[in-house]
C-alpha positions as CSV (number, residue, x, y, z in Angstrom):
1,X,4.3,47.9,68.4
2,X,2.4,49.2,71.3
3,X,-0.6,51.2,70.3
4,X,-3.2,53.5,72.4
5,X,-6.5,54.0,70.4
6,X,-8.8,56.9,71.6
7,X,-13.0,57.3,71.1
8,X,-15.4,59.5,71.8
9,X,-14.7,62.6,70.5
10,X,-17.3,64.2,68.3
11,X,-19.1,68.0,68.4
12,X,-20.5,69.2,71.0
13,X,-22.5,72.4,72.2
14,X,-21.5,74.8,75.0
15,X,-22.4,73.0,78.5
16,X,-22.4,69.9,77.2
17,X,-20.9,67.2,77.8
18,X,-18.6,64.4,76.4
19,X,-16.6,61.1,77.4
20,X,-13.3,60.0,75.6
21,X,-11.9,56.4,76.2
22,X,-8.5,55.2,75.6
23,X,-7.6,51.4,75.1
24,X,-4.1,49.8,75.5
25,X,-2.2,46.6,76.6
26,X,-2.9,45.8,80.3
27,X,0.4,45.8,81.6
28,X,0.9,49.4,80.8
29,X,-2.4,50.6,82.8
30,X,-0.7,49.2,86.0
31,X,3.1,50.4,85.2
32,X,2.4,53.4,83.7
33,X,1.3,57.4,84.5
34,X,-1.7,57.6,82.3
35,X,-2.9,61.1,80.6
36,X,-4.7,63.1,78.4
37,X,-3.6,66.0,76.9
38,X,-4.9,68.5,74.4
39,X,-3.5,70.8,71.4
40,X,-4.6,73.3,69.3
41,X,-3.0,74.7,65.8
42,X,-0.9,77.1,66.4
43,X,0.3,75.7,70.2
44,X,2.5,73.6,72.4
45,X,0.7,70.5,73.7
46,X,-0.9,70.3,77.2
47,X,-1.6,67.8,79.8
48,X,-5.0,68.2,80.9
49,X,-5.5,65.5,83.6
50,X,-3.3,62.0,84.6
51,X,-3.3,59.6,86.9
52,X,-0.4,57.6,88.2
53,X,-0.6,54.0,89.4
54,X,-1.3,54.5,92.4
55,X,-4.4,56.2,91.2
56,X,-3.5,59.6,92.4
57,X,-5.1,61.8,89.8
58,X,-3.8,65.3,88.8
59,X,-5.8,67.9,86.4
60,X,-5.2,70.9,85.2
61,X,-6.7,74.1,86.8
62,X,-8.7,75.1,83.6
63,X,-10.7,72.6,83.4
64,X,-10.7,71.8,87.5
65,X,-14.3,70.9,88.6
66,X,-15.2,69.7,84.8
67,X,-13.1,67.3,83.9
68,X,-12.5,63.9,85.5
69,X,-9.8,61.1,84.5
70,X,-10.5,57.1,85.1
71,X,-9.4,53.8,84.5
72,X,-10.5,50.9,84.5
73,X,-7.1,48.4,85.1
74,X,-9.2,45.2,84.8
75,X,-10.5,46.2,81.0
76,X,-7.6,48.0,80.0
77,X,-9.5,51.7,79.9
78,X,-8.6,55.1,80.3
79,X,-11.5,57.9,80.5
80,X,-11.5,61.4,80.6
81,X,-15.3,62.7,81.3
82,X,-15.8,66.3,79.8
83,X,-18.7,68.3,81.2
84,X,-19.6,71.9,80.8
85,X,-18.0,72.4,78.8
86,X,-16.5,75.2,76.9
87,X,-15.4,76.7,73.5
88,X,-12.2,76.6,74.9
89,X,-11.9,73.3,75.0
90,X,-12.3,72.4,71.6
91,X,-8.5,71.0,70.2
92,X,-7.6,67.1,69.3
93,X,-7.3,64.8,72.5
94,X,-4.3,62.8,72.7
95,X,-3.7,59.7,75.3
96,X,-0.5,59.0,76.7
97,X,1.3,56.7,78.9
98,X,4.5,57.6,80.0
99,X,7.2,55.2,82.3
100,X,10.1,57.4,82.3
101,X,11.5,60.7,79.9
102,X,12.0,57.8,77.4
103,X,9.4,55.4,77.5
104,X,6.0,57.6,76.4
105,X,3.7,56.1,74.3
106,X,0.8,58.4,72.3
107,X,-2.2,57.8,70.8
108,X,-3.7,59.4,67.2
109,X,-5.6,62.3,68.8
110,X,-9.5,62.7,68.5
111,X,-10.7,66.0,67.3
112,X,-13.1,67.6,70.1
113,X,-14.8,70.4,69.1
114,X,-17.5,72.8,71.4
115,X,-19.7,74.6,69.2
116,X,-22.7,75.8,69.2
């Protein structure tokens, strides 16, 4: 079964800043649109940033200017870098792959959480 595994979430004060990583086969880095979206109790999940392969990058205005999506193809990595970042943000991270409306792969989620 194809799995995505996500790292690097944690606690972190107001302004601060944080770096999750996502891991997967390598054949899916180059195929697929990669992304990472966010949720919080109570609400629908939301993309927060992707980047297709062609390595055309989208993110979503609220965190525009903060956030920044990667990947590294040859090591199989997907980033999202977090800075200044905001009570607001706090929710669990997912990573996602998707190929087509039925062919999306998730990750667990990592809790990230902005407190001070």
């Amino acid at each position: 079964q194809v799995q995505l595994v996500e790292s690097g979430g944690g606690l972190v004060q107001p302004g601060g800043s944080l770096r999750l990583s996502c891991s997967g086969p390598g054949n899916i880095f180059k195929t697929y649109t990669m992304g990472w979206y966010r949720q919080v109790p109570g609400k629908q999940r939301e993309v927060v940033a992707s980047i297709n392969p062609s390595n055309i990058s989208y993110v979503t205005d609220s965190v525009k200017g903060r956030f920044t999506i990667s990947k590294d193809s040859a090591n199989n990595i997907l980033y999202l870098q977090m800075n200044r970042m905001k009570s607001e943000d706090t929710a669990v991270y997912y990573c996602n792959a998707r190929r087509s409306a039925l062919n999306i792969l998730w990750g667990q989620g990592t809790q990230v959480s902005v407190s001070s």
